[in-house]
N, C-alpha and C positions, 0 to 999 in steps of 0.2 A: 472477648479479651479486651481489658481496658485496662491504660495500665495508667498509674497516679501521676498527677503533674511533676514528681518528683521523679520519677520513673522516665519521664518523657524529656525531662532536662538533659537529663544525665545521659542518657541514647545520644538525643541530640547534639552536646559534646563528644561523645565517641565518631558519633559519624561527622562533625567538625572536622577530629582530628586525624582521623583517616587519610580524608578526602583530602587533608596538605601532603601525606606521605610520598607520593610521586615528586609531589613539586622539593620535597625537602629530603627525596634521595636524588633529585637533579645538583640542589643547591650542595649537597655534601661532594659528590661526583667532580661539581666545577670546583671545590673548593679544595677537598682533603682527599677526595679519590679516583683523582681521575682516569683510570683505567677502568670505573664505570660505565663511564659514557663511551668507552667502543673505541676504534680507530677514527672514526670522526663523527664529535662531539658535538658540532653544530647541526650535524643533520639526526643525530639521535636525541638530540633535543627540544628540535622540530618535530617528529617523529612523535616524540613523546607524549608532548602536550596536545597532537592531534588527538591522538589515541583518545588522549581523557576528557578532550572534548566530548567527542562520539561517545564516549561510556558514559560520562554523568548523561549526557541529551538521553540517552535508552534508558537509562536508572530511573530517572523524572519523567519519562513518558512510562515507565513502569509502576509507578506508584499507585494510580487510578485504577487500574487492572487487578492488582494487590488489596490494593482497599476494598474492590467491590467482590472479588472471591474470595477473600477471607475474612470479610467483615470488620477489617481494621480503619475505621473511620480513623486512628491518630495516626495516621501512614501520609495522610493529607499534611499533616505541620511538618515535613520533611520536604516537600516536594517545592517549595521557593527556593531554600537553600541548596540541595542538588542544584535547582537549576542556575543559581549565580554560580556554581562551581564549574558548572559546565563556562561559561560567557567568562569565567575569568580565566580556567584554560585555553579558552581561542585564543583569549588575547594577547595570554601569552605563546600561543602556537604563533599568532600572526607578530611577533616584538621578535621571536626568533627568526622568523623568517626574513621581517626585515633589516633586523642589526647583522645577520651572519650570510644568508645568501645575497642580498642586496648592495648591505654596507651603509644602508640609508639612502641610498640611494631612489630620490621623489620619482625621477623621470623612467627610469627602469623598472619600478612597482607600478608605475602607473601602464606602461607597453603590456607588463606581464600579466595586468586584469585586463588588458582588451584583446591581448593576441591568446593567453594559454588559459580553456576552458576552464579546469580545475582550479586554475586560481580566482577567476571571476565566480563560479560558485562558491569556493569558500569566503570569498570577499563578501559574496553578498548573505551568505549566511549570518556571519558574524553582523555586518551591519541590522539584517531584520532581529539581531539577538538583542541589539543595541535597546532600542524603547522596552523590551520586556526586561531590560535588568534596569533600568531606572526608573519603572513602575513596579517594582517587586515588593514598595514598602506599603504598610497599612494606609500612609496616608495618602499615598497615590491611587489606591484600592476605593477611598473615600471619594478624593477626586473626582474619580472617573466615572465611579457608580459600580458599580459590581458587575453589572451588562456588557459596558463597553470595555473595563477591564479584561473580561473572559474571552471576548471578542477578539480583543488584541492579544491578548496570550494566549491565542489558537496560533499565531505563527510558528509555536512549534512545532506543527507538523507540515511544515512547509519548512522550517529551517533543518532538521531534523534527515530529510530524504536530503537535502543541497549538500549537505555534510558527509555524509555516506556516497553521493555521488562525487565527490572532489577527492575524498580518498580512494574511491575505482575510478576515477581517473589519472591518476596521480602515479597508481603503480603501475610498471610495467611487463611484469609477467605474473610473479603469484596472485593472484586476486581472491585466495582464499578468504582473509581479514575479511576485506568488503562486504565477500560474500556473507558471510557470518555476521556481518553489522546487517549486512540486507533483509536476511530472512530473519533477525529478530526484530528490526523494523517493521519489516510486513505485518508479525504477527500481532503485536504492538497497537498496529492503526488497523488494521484487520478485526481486531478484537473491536474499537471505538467504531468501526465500519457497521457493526453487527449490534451492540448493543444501541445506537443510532435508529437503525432502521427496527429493530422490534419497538424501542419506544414508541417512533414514527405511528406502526402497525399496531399497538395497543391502545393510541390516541387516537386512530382512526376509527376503530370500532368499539369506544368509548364515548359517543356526546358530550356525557359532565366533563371528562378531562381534554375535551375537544373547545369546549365552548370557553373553559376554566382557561388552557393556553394562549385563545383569540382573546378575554379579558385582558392578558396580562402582556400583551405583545405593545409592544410604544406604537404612540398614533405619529 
């Protein structure tokens, strides 16, 4: 299944526009409906934008899994975009939290990343999300070499788990969600766990593509 560059536009616009519908049934909620947003709208709007954080991260670490069991190599030209949508919900996860539970407040954000775990994990989430969204374009891709690039956009799966951990910590009795972010994380880096080590083991008891990888490795 290959489908035409015109094919692949047009997807790519839908999944565009989708991926705004959360943020633009927040913006209708604050603006024309606000018995949307709940009894209180700050904290379901914090809430909100967590959520979609965590869902694009799992969408985009979904994609390589997809591509490789169903042989949809054009499933790869989705997966930058997911992931700025993921880093642009943090960011709006972390502007609600500090316009509405803070107040702006510099000194009281700064207590709340050193005293309450869940915040310093999601702090530091967003932060390592930081270089991988201003390296998401072709010519930072040039830049860096395609090596080191790859390199550095492995911290999704170290950002990825810090996210999931800050929302289980974060609630305090259901822990359902988490859970359900957790075991499809697992499954996720579980999978990359597995197909990692067979290559490993097919390289092993291979020479040519043993000696082939020690060529290509940087001095």
């Amino acid at each position: 299944m290959q489908p035409s560059s015109t094919q692949i536009s047009v997807a790519k616009f839908l999944v565009f526009t989708i991926a705004l519908i959360p943020l633009a049934k927040l913006a209708a909620g604050a603006v024309y409906f606000p018995e949307w947003l709940g009894a209180n709208p700050a904290e379901f709007i914090t809430r909100t934008t967590g959520d979609w954080t965590l869902r694009f991260l799992l969408i985009t670490l979904a994609v390589t899994p997809l591509r490789n069991l169903l042989g949809w190599n054009w499933l790869l030209r989705f997966r930058r975009m997911l992931g700025l949508y993921a880093f642009c919900y943090a960011v709006m996860h972390l502007s609600s939290y500090v316009a509405f539970d803070q107040l702006f407040d510099v000194m009281e954000i700064l207590n709340d990343i050193v005293k309450r775990p869940f915040i310093t994990v999601g702090f530091a989430a967003l932060v390592l999300m930081l270089p991988l969204a201003i390296t998401s374009t072709n010519g930072m891709v040039r830049r860096l070499g395609a090596r080191r690039w790859l390199a550095l956009h492995r911290l999704i799966y170290l950002i990825a788990p810090l996210g999931v951990l800050h929302f289980w910590w974060m609630v305090k009795s259901d822990i359902t969600e988490p859970v359900i972010y957790g075991l499809i994380l697992t499954i996720l880096l579980g999978y990359r766990a597995a197909v990692t080590i067979k290559a490993r083991r097919g390289s092993a008891q291979n020479p040519t593509r043993r000696q082939a990888r020690k060529m290509e490795a940087p001095t």
